[in-house]
Structures are given as C-alpha cells and as structure tokens.
N, C-alpha and C positions, 0 to 999 in steps of 0.2 A: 504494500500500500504506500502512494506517494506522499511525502511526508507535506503537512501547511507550513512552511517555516517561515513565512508571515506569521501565522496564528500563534506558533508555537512562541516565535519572540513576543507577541504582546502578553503572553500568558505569564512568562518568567519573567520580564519584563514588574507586569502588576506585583510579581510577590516581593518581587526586591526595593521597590517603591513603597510599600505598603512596610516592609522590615526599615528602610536604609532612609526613606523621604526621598524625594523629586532630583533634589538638588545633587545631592550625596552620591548619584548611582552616574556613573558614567559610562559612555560607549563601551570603554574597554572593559570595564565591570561586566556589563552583561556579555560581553564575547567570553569570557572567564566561565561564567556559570553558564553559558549553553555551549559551550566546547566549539567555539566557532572562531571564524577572523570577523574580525568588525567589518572588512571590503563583504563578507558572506550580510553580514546584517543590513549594509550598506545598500546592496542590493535589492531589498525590502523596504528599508525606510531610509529616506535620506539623512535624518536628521532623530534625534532623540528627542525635539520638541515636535515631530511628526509620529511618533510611537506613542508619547502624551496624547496629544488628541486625538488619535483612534481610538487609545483603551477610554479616554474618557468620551467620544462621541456613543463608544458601543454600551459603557456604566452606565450611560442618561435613557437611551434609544431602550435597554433593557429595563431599567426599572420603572421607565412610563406606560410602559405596555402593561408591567407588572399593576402598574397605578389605575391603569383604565380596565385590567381583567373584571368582568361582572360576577361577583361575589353573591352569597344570598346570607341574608342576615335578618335577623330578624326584627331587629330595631337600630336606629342610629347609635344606642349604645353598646352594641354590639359592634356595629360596625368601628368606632373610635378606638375598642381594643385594636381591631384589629390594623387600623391609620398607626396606632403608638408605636404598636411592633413593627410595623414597616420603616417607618422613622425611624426608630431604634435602631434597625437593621444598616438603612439609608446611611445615617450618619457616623454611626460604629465604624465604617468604613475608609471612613474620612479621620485619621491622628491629626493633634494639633499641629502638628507638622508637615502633616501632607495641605493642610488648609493653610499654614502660614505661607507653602512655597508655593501653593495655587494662586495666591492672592500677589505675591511678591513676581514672581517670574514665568506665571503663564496667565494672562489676561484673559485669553479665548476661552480658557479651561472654567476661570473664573464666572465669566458669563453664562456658560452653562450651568453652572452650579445654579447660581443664585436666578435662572431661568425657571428650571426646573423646581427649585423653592418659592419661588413667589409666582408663580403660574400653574404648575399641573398639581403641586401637594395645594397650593392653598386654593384651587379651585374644592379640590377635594372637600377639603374639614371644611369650605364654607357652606357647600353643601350639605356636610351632614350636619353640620349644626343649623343651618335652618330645617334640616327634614327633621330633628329630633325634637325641635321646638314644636311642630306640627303635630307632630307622633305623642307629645307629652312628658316623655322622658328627660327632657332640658328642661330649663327654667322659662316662662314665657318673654320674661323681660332683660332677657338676652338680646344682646346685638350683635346679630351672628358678621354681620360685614368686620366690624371692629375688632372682635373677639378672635376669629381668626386667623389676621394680621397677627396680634397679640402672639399667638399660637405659634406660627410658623419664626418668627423671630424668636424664640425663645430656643431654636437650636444653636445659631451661632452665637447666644448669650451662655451657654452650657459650656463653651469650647473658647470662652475669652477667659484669658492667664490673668488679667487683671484683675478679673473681681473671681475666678475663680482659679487660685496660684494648681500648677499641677504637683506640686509637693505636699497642697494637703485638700485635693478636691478629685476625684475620679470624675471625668467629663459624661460619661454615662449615667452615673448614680444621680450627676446633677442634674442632667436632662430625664432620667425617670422619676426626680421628683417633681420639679414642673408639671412633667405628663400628667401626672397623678394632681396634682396643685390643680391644673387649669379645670381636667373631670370631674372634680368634686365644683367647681367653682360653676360649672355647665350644670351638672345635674340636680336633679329633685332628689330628696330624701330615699324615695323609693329606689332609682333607677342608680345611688351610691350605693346604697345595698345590696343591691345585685349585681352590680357591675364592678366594684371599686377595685376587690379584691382578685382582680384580672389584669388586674394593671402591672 
C-alpha cells in the first residue's frame, strides 16, 4: 500500500507541536522523528508555516462538522452537557502555548481560531439557550444574545497566565468551573438538579 507522506507528516507533525509548541519544533526536528531528509518533507510542504495551516484548516473543517452533527437530546439541558464537553475537548487541545505562539507568529491560524469561536460555537449555545428558555428548563429572564457572548469568552479567560498564573491554576479545572458557574446561572432549580451533576 502506497504510503500518504503528506498525511503522515501532518500527523507527526501535530504530536510534536502539541508536546514541543509551534515555535520550538523545527524543519529539521520533524525530519529526525519521521526518519526523512527535510528536501523529502520539502517536497510536500514548502514551508513549516504551510504544514501549520493544513493541520489547522483540517482541526477547524473537522470539529464544525463535529458542531453541526444532529444530535437528539432531549432538552437544551441536555444538550449544554453535551456543548461543555465538546468545548472541553475543543480547547484541551489548545496549551497555553500553543495559543500564545498562534497569536504571536501565525495570524491566519489565529483567525481561524477565534472564527470558529465567535461564529459556529457561539451560534450554537445561542441557540440553545434560547430553545431552553422556550422549553423551560432556563431561567425566563435570560438574555440569551448577551449570555452567550458571556459564554464563549470565558474560554480564553481560563487560558490567561495573568489572572490565572499556570503554577497555581490548571487551565481546564478553571474552565470547568465556569462551565458549571455559567449552568447553574442559566438554569431553574429543577433542570440544576438534574443536570448539574453532568457537568
């Protein structure tokens, strides 16, 4: 079977990025770990900021598909477990590092990021939190436009060293308590009780 060795370098590629950061990992690094000459990588991608935006055009193109699958759920509170964990999952992916050197020395990358957060997730939770308002299970005197907003910014507030130092805050713990902040702060008495402890 003929080998992808496009595919195969963005695959070793993501794991040395995701270990080492953006910056850190250079052409000759990755010819090291896939047992290759860099002219061999060369010939695939020109550049190391063109191996960047593949794996990050295919991370985004994949996780909105992910985002737009039709789920059946039985209520919007149901559905918001399951928005948290994706999120969860979404940004687990992202170290403060790999977010610092997205922001610092790849722009394009950047804009996708913050595309895909302020358009296809926050379409999402703005919808469920108006269906859930409808459904009962939210607070009526929610403002689901406002709230959110609220929402979606509350991930790269989990992942700022400044208010949260990484020597005494794990970026996920901080971002699961929000989650959980924001759910109680959406729901009825009834629909915390049922739901909360899903979170």
């Amino acid at each position: 079977m003929e080998i992808d060795y496009g595919d195969k370098i963005l695959n070793t590629s993501m794991i040395m990025f995701r270990q080492y950061g953006l910056v850190s990992v250079s052409m000759e690094d990755l010819a090291h770990e896939l047992h290759m000459s860099k002219k061999s990588i060369y010939e695939e991608y020109s550049s190391k900021n063109e191996i960047i935006l593949n794996l990050a055009q295919r991370f985004f193109e994949e996780h909105k598909l992910q985002l737009q699958k039709e789920n059946s759920f039985e209520n919007a509170a149901a559905e918001f477990v399951h928005i948290t964990k994706y999120c969860m999952e979404l940004f687990g992916a992202f170290s403060p590092k790999i977010l610092y050197d997205i922001q610092k020395k790849y722009p394009e990358v950047w804009v996708m990021f913050l595309e895909h957060k302020n358009t296809a997730i926050l379409k999402k939770v703005k919808n469920n939190f108006e269906n859930g308002i409808k459904e009962g299970v939210y607070r009526t005197e929610i403002n689901a436009d406002v709230s959110s907003k609220v929402f979606i910014q509350q991930f790269q507030l989990a992942f700022d060293s400044l208010n949260f130092p990484k020597h005494e805050y794990d970026s996920q713990d901080v971002l699961n308590v929000m989650m959980k902040n924001h759910f109680y702060s959406l729901a009825t008495p009834a629909t915390a009780e049922a739901y909360g402890n899903q979170l």
